[in-house]
Residue frames relative to the residue before (quaternion, step in Angstrom):
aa qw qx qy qz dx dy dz
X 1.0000 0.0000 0.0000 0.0000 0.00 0.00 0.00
X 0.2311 -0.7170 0.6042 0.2597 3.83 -0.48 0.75
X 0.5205 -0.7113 0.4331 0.1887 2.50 -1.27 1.31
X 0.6811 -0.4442 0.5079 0.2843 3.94 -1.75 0.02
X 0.0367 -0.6291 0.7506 -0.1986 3.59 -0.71 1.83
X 0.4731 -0.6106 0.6191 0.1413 3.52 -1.43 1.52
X 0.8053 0.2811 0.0584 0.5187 3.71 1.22 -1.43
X 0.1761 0.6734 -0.7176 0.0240 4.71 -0.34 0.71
X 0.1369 -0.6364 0.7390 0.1733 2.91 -1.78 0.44
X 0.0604 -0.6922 0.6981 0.1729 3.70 -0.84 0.75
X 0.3063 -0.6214 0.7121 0.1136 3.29 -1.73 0.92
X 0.3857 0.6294 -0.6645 0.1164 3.31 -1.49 0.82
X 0.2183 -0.8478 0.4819 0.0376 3.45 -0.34 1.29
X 0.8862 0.2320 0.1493 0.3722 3.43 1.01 -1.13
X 0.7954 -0.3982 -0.3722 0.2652 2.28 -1.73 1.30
X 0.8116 -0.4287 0.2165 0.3327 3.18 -1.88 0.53
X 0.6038 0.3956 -0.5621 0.4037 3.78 0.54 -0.76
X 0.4604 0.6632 -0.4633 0.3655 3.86 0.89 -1.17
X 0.8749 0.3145 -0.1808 0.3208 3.28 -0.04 -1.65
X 0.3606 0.7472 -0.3397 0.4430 3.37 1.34 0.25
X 0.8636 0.0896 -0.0483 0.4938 3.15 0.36 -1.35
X 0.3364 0.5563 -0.6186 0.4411 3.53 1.18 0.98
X 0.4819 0.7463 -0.4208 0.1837 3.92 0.77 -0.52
X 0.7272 0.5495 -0.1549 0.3811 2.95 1.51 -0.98
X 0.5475 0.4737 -0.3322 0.6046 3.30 1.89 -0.68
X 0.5734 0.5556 -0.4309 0.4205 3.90 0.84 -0.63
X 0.5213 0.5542 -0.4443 0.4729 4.05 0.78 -1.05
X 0.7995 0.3882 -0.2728 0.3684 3.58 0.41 -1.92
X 0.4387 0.7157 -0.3023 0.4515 3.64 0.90 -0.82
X 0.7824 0.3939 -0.0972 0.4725 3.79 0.66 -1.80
X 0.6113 0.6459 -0.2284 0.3962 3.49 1.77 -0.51
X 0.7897 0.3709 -0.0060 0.4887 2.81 1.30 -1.60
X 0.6855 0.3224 -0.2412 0.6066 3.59 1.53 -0.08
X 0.1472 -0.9241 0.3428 0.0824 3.43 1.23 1.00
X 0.7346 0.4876 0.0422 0.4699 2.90 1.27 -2.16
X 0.5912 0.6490 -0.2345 0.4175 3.33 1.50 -0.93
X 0.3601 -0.7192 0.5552 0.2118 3.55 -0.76 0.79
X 0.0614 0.9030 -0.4236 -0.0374 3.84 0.02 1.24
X 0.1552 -0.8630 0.4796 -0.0346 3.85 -0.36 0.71
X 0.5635 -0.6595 0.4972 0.0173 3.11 -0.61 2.10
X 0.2946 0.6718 -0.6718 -0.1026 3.49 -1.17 0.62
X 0.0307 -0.7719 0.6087 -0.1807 3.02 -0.59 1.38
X 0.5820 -0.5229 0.4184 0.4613 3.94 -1.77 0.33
X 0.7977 -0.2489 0.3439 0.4283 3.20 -2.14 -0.20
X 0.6259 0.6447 -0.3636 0.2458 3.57 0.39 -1.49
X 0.8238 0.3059 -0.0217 0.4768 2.98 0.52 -1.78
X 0.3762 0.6618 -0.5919 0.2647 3.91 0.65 0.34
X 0.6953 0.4560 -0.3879 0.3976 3.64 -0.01 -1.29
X 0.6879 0.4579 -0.3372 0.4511 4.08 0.97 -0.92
X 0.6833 0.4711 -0.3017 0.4692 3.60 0.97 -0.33
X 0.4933 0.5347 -0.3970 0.5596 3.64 1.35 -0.60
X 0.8221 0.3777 -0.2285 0.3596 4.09 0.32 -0.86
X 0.2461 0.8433 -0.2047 0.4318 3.28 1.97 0.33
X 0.1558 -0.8122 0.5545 0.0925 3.40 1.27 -1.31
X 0.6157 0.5633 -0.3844 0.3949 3.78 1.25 -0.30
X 0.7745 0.5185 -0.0910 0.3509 3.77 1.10 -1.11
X 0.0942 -0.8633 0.4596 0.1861 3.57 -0.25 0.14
X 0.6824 -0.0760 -0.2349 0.6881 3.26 1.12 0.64
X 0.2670 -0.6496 0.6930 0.1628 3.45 -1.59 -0.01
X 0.1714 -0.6852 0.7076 -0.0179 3.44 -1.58 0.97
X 0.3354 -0.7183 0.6078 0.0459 2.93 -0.93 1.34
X 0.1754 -0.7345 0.6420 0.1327 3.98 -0.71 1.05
X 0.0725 -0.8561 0.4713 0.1991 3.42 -0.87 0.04
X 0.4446 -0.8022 0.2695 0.2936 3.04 2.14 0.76
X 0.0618 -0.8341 0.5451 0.0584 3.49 0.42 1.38
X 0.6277 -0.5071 0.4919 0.3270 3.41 -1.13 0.96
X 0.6157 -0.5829 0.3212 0.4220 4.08 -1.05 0.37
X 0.6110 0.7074 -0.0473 0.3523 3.23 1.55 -0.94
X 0.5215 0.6900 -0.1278 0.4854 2.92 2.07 -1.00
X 0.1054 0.9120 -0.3890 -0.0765 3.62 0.86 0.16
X 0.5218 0.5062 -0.4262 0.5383 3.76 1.44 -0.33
X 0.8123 0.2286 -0.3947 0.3635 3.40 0.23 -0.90
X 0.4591 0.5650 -0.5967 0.3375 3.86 0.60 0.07
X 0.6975 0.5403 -0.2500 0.3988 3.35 1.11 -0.83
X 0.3653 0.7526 -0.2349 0.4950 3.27 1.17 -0.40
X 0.6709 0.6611 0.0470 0.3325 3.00 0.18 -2.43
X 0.7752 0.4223 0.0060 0.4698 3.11 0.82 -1.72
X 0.5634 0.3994 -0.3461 0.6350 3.75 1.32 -0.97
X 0.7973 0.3491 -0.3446 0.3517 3.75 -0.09 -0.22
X 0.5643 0.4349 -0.4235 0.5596 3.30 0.89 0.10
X 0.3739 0.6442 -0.3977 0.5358 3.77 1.23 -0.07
X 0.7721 0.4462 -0.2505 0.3768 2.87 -0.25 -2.07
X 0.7143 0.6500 -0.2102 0.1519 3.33 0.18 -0.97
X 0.2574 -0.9037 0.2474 0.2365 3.10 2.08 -0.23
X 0.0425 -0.9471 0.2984 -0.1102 3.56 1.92 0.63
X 0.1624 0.7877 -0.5928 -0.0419 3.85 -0.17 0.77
X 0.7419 0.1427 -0.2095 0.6208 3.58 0.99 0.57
X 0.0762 -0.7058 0.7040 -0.0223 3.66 -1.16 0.77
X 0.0717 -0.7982 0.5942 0.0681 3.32 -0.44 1.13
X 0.0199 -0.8462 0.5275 0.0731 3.74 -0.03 0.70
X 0.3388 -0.7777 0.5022 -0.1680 3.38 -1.15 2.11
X 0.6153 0.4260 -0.3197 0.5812 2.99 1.95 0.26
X 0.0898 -0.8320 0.5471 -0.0176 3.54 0.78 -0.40
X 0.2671 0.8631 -0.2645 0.3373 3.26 0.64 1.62
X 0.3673 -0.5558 0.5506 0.5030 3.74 0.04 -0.42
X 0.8496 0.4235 -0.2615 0.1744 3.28 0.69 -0.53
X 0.4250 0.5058 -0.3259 0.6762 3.18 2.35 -0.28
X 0.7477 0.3977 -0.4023 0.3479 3.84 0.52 -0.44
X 0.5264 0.4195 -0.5208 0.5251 3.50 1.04 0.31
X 0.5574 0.4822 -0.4630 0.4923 4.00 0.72 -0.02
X 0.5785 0.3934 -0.5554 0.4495 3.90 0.28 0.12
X 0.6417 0.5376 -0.3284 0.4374 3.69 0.56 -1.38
X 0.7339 0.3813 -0.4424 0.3469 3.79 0.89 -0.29
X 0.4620 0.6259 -0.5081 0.3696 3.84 1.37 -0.44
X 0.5385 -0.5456 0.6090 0.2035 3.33 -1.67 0.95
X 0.4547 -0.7268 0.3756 0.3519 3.42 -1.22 1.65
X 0.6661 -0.2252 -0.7067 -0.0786 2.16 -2.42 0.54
X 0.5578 -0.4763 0.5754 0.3619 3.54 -1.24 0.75
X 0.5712 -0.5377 0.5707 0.2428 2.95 -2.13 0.64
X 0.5425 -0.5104 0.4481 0.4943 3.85 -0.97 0.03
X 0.0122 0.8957 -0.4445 0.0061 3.22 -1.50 0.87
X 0.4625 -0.7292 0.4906 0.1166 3.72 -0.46 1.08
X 0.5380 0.6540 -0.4043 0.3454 3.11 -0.03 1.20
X 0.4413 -0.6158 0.5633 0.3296 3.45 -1.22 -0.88
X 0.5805 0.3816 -0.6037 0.3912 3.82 0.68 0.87
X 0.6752 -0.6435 0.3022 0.1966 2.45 -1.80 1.09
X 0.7844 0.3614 -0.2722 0.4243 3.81 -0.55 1.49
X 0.3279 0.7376 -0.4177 0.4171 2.56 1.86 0.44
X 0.7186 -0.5837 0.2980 0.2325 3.43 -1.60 0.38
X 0.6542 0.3536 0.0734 0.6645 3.03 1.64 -1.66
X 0.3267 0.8444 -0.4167 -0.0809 3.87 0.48 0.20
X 0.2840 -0.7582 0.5148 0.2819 3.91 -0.36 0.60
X 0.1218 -0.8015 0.5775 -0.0963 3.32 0.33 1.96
X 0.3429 0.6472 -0.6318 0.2538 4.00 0.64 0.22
X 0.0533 0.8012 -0.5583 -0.2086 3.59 -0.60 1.11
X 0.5256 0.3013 -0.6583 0.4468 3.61 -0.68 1.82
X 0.1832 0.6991 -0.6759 0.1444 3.76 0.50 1.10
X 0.6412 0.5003 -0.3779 0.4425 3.43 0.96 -1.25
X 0.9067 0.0851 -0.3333 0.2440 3.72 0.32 0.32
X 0.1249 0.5924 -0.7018 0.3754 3.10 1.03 2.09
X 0.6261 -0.3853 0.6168 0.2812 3.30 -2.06 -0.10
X 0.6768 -0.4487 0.4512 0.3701 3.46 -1.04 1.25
X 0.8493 0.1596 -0.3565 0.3551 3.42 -0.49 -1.14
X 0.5905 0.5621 -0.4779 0.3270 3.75 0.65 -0.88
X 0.5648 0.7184 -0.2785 0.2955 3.71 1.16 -1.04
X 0.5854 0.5712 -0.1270 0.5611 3.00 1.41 -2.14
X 0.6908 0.5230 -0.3344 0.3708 3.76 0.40 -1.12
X 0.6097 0.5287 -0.2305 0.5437 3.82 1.36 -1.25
X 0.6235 0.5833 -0.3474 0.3878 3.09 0.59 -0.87
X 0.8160 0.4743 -0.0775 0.3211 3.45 0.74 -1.17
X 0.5437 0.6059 -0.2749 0.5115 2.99 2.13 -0.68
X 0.5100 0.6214 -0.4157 0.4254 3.39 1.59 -1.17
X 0.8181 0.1319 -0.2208 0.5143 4.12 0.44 -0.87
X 0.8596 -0.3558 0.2162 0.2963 3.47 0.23 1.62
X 0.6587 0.5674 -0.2945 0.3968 3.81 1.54 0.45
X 0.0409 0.8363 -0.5464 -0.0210 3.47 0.23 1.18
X 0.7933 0.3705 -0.2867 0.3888 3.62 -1.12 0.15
X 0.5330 0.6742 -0.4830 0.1676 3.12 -0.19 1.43
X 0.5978 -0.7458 0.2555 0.1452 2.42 -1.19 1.35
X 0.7718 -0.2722 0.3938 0.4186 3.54 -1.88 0.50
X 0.1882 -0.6989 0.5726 0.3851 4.12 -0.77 -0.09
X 0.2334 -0.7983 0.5518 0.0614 3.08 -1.27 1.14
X 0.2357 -0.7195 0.5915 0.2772 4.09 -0.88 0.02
X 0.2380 0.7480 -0.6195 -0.0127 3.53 0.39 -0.01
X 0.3918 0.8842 -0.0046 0.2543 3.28 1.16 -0.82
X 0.7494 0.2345 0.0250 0.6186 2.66 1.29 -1.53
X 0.0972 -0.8050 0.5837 0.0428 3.05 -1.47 1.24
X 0.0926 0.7703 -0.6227 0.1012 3.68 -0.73 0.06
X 0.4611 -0.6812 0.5669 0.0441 3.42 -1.62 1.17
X 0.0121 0.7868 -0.5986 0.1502 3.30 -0.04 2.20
X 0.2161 0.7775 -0.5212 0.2778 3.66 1.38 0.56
X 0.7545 0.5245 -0.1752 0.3535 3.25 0.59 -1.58
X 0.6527 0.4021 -0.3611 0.5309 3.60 1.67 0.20
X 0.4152 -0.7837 0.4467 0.1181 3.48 0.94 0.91
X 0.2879 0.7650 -0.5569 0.1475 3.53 0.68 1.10
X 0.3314 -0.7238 0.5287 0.2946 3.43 -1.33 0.17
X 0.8009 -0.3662 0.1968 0.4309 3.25 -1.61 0.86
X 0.8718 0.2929 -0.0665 0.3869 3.37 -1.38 0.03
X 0.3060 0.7379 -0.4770 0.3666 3.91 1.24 0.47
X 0.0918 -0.6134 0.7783 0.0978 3.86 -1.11 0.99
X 0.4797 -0.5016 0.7151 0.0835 2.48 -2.12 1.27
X 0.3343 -0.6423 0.6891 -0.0299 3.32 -1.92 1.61
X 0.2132 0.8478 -0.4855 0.0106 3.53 -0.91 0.65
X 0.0188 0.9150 -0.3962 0.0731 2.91 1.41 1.54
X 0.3187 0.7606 -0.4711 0.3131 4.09 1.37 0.53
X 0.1923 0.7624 -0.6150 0.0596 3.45 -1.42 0.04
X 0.7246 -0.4823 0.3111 0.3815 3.10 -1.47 0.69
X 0.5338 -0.6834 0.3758 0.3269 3.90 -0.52 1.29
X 0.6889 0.5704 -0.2084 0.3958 3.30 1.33 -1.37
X 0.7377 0.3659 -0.0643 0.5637 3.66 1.24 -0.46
X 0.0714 -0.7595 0.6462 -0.0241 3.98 0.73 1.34
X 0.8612 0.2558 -0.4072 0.1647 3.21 -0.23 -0.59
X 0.4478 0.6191 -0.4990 0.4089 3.51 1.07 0.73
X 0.4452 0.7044 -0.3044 0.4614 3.61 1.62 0.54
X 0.0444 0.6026 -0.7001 -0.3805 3.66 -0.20 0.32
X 0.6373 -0.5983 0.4319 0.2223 3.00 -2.01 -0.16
X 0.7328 -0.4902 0.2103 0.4226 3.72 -1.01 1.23
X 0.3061 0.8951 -0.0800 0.3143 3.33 1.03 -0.80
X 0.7142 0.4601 0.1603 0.5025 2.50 0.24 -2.47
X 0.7741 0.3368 -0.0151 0.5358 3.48 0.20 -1.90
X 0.4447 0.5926 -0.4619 0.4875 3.55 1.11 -0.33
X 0.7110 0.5489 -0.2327 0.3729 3.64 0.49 -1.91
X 0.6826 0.4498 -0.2465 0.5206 3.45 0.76 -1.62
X 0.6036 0.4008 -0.5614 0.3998 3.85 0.04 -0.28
X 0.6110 0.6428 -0.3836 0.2577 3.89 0.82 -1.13
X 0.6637 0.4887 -0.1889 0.5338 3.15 1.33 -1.72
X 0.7442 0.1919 -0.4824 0.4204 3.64 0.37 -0.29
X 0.5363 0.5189 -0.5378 0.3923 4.00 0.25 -0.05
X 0.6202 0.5650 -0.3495 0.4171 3.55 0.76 -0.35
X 0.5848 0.5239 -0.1930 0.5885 3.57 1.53 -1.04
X 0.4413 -0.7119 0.4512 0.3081 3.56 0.78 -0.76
X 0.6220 0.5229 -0.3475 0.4680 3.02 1.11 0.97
X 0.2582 -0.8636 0.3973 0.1724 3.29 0.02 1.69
X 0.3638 -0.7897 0.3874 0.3066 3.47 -1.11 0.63
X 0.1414 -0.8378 0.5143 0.1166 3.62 -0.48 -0.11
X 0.0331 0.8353 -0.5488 -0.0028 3.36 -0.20 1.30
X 0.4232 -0.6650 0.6143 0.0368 2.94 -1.75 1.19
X 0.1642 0.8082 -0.5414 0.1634 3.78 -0.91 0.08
X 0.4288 -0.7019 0.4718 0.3176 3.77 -0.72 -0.14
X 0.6228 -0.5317 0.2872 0.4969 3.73 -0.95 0.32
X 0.5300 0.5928 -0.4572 0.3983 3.74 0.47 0.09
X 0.7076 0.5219 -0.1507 0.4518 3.41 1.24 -0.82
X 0.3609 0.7858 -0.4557 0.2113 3.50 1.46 -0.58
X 0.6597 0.4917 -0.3526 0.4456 3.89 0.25 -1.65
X 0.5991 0.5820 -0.4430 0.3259 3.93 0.30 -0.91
X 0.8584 0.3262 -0.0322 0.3946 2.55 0.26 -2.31
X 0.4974 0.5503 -0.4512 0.4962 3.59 1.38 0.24
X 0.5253 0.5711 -0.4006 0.4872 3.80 1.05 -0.91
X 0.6924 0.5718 -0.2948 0.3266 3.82 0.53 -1.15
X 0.7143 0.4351 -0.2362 0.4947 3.15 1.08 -2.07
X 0.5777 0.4913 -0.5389 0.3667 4.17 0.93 -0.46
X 0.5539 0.6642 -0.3446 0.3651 3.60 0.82 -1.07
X 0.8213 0.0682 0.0785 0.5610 3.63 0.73 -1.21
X 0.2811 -0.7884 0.5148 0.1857 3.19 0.23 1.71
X 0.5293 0.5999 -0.4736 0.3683 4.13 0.91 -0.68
X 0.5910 0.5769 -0.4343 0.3597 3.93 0.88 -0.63
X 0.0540 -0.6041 0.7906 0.0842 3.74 -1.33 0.58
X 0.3512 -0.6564 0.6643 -0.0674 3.30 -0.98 2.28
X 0.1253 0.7749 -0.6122 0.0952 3.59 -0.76 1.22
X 0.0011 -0.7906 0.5431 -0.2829 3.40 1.52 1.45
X 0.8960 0.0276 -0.0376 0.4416 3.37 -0.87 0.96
X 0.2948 0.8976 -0.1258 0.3026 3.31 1.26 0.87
X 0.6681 0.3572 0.2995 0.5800 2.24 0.77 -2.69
X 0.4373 -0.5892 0.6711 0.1057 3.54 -1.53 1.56
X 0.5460 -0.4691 0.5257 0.4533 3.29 -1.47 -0.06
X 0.6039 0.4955 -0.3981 0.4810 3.85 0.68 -0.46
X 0.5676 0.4862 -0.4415 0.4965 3.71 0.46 -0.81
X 0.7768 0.4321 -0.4056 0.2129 3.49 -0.02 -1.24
X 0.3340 0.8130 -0.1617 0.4486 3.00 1.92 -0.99
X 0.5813 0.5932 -0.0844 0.5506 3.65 0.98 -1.45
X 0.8817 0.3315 -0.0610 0.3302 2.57 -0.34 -1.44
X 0.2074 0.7795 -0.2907 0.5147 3.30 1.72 -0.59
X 0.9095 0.1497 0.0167 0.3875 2.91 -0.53 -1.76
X 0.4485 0.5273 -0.4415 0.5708 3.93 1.07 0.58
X 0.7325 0.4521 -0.3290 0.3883 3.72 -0.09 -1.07
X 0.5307 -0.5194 0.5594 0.3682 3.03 -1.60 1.15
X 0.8528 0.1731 0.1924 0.4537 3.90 0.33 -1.34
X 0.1175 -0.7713 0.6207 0.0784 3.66 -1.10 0.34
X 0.0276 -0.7997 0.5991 -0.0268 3.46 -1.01 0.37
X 0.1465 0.7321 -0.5820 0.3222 3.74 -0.29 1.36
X 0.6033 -0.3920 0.6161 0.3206 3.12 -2.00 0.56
X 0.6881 -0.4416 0.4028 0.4114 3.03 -2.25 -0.08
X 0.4817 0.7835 -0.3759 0.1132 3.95 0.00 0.50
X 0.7574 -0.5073 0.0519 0.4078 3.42 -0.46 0.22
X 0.5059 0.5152 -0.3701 0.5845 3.33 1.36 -0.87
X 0.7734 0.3733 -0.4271 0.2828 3.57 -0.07 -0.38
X 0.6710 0.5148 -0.3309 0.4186 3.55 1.44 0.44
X 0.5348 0.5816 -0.3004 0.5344 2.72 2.09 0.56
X 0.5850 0.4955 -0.3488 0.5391 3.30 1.59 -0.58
X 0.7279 0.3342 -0.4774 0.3613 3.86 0.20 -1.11
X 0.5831 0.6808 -0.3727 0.2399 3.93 1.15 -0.54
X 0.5999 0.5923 -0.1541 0.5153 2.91 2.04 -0.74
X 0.5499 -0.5925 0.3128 0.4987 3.45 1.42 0.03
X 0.3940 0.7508 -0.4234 0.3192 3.55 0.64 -0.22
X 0.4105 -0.7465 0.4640 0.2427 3.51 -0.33 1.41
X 0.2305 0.8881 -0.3973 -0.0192 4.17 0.08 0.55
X 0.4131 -0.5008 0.7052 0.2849 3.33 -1.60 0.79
X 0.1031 0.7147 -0.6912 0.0278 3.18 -1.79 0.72
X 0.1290 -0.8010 0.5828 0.0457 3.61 0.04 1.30
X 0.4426 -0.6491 0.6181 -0.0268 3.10 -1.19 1.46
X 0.0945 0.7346 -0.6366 -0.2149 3.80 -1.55 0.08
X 0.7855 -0.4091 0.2198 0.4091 3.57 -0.67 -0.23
X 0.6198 0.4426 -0.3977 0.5117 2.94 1.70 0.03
X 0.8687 -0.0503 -0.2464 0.4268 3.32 -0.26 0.88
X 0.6583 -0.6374 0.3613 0.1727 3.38 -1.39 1.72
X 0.3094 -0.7049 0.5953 0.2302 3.89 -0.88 0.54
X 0.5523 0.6354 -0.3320 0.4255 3.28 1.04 -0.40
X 0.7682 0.4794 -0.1255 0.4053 3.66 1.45 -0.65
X 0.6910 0.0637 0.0767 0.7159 3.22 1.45 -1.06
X 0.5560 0.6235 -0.5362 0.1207 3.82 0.50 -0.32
X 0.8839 -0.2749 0.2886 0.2448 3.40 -1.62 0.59
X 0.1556 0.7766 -0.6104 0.0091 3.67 -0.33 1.01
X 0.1866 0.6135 -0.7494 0.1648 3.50 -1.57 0.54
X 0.7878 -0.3032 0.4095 0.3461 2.97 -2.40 0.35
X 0.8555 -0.1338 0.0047 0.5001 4.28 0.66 -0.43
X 0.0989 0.7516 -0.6373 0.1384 3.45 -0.22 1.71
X 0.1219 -0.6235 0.7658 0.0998 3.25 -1.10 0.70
X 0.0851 -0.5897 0.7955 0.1106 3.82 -1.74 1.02
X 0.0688 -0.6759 0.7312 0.0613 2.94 -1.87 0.88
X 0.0385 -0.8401 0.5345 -0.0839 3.44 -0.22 0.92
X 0.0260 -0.7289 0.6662 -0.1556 3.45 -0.96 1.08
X 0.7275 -0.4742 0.3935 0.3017 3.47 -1.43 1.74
X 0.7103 0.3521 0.2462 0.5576 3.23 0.07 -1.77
X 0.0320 0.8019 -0.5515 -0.2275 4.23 -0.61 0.81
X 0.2266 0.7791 -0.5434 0.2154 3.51 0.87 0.89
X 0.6371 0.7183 -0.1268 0.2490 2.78 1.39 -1.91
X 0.6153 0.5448 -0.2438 0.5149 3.33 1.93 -1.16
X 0.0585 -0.7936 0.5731 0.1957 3.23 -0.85 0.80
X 0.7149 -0.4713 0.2720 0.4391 3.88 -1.12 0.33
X 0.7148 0.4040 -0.3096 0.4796 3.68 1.13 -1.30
X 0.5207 0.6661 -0.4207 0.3291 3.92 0.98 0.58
X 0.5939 0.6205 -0.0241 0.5116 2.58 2.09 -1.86
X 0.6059 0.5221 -0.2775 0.5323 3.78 1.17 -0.98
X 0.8794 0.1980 -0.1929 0.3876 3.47 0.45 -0.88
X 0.2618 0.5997 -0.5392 0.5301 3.44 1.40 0.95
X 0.6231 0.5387 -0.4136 0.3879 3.76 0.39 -0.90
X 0.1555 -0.7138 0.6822 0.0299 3.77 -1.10 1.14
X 0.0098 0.8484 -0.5217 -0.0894 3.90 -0.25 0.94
X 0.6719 -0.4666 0.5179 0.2503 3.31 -1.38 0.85
């Protein structure tokens, strides 16, 4: 039986597919420390999605001081103090959350993690090559947490009226981490597939952040049927929207581990940089299509991978 903490702090800063599928250890976390007063330190990005959660009673914004930064490490340190902490469950499992145990004043609170002296440690060495959520799940049994659950969004609401879509629209998510092209198919590619579904009657609609605009603007000129809602969309909208679309279709990236989580039948096309087996996309219907090399993928493969609602 885990035992009764007055004060948890779960850490998870990063990045979004990451912070996705911590949701599900957070639900179990909020289940089992009913009474317990539990606080989130996490980045800017993800506060407003963790505040609508219903899982957190306060949030702490980190702003990850540089090593050099010595006031705010200090800083850092009185509030993790302050906080009176009889369990830290840490969901980042980093170099960078494990220099945050080493800063808590002794005797440290219990802790769920992977630095070394911790209380609760998830010492399986081949964690690094389980899948986030199975990983997260082990992790938690190590400090006495069984059942947890799939992440869900029921939760989340947000107003996607105001983008006047019509029935039966598939979501595009042709974004990706800037540093890492080849986990991109190419415009091209996503150009074609809007053609083939507007041709099918099914309009596409692509989503994406402001970094992504020129692409997905190149696409929507290509295929006048596309409505381009690049820089648009909240993390709740996408969420929304999610749950409207016949279908979704996206690279390996974070929104898309919010859409298939949201129920959203998705394609997700993989390349050799980086491993479905580790981090890929879970929900109620994901299809991965993964190719060495994403040249190799062509659009009429990618169209009829798609399973619509």
């Amino acid at each position: 039986m885990t035992a009764e903490f007055k004060n948890i702090l779960v850490i998870k800063l990063s990045a979004f597919g990451d912070f996705v599928q911590a949701m599900g250890p957070c639900a179990a976390l909020r289940r089992v420390h009913a009474n317990a007063r539990i606080t989130l330190l996490t980045t800017a990005p993800y506060v407003e999605f963790a505040e609508m959660s219903g899982y957190f009673d306060e949030i702490w914004t980190d702003d990850r001081p540089r090593w050099w930064q010595v006031q705010k490490w200090l800083s850092l340190k009185r509030r993790l103090d302050s906080g009176a902490f009889g369990r830290v469950y840490d969901l980042q499992t980093s170099d960078r959350s494990g220099t945050y145990f080493r800063l808590f004043a002794r005797p440290r609170p219990e802790w769920s993690g992977i630095a070394t002296g911790c209380s609760h440690p998830h010492d399986n060495p081949r964690r690094d090559f389980m899948h986030t959520i199975e990983r997260q799940r082990e992790q938690l049994a190590a400090a006495g947490i069984d059942d947890v659950p799939a992440p869900s969004f029921d939760w989340i609401d947000g107003d996607i009226e105001k983008f006047q879509l019509p029935s039966g629209f598939i979501l595009l998510v042709p974004g990706g981490s800037a540093g890492r092209p080849a986990k991109r198919w190419p415009t091209a590619r996503y150009t074609r597939l809007a053609k083939l579904l507007a041709e099918k009657g099914h309009i596409p609609v692509l989503i994406g952040a402001d970094d992504e605009a020129s692409r997905n603007a190149e696409i929507a000129k290509a295929c006048p049927h596309t409505i381009n809602l690049t820089g648009k969309t909240s993390l709740s909208e996408i969420a929304r929207l999610a749950r409207a679309a016949a279908g979704a279709v996206g690279n390996d990236n974070g929104p898309m581990h919010l859409i298939a989580a949201a129920g959203c039948p998705s394609v997700v096309v993989y390349s050799a940089d980086s491993d479905p087996a580790l981090c890929a996309q879970r929900g109620p219907e994901v299809v991965i299509l993964r190719r060495d090399n994403l040249l190799d993928l062509e659009p009429d493969e990618v169209e009829a991978a798609i399973r619509l609602r």
